[in-house]
C-alpha positions in Angstrom: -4.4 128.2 77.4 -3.9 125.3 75.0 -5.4 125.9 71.4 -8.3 123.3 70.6 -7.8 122.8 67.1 -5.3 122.8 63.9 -7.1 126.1 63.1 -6.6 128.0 66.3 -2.8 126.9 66.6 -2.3 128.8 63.0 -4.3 131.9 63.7 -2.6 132.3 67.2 1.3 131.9 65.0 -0.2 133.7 62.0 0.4 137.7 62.5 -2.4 140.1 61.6 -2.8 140.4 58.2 0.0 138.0 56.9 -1.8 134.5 55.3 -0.3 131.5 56.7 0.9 129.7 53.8 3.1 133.3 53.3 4.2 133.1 57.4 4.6 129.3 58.0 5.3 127.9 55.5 7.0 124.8 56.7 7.0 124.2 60.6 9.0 121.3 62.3 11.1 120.3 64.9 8.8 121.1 68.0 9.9 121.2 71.3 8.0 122.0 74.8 10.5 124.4 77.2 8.9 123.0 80.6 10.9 125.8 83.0 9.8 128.3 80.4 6.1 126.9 79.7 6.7 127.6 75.9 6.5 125.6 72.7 9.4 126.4 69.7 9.8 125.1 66.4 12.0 125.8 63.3 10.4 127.8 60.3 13.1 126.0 58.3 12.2 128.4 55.1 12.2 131.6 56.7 15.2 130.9 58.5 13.9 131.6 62.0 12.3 129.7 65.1 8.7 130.5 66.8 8.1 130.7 70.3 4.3 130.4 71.7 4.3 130.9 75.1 1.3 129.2 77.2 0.7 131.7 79.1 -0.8 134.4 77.1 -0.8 132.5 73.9 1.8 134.8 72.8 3.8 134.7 69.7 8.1 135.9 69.5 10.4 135.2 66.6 13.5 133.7 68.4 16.4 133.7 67.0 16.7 135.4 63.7 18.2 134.6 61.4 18.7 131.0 62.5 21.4 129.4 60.6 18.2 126.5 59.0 18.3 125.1 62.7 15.9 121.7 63.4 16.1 119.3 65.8 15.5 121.2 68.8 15.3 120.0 72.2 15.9 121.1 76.1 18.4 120.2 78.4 18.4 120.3 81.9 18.8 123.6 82.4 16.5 124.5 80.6 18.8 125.8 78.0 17.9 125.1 74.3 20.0 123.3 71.7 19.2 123.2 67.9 21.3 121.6 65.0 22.1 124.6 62.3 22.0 122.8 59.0 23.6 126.1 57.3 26.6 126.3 59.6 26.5 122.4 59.9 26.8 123.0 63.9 25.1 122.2 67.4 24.3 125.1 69.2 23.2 125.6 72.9 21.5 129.0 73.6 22.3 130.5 77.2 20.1 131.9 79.6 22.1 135.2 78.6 21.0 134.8 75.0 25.0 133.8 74.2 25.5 131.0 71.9 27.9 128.0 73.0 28.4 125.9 69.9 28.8 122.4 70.8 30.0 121.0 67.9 31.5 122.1 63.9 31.5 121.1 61.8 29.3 118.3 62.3 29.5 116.6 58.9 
């Protein structure tokens, strides 16, 4: 259930009743889970990442708060890692929800 336009991707991440230039403000850092069929990206601003799951066009906040991270990807597990420009870190998040940091500080 792929969205077909620019218009539909913001209405399906938008919540009800909150105007997208309030709710995503700046979105970047995409990345496509293809064991989990999902899409995240970094809400750098509001400090958290989006997850839109294929599926059901569903729409989670996951994680929050989280630490400014960008530069998400997947490894083969299907675990995700993100760099955390607030704790200046590489994080891996476990199937368990744990966090393995892989590197800090970075820089």
């Amino acid at each position: 259930m792929w969205p077909t336009s620019l218009e539909a991707v913001i209405c399906a991440l938008t919540p009800d009743g909150c105007a997208p230039q309030r709710c995503l403000r700046w979105a970047e850092g995409p990345a496509w889970s293809g064991s989990g069929q999902y899409l995240v990206f970094s809400d750098i601003p509001n400090n958290r990442q989006v997850r839109w799951l294929e599926e059901d066009g569903h729409v989670s906040i996951f994680p929050s708060p989280s630490g400014f991270s960008n530069g998400n990807t997947f490894d083969w597990d299907g675990r995700q890692l993100s760099c955390e420009h607030l704790n200046r870190r590489v994080v891996r998040y476990e199937h368990d929800g744990k966090v393995t940091v892989w590197g800090d500080p970075l820089w």
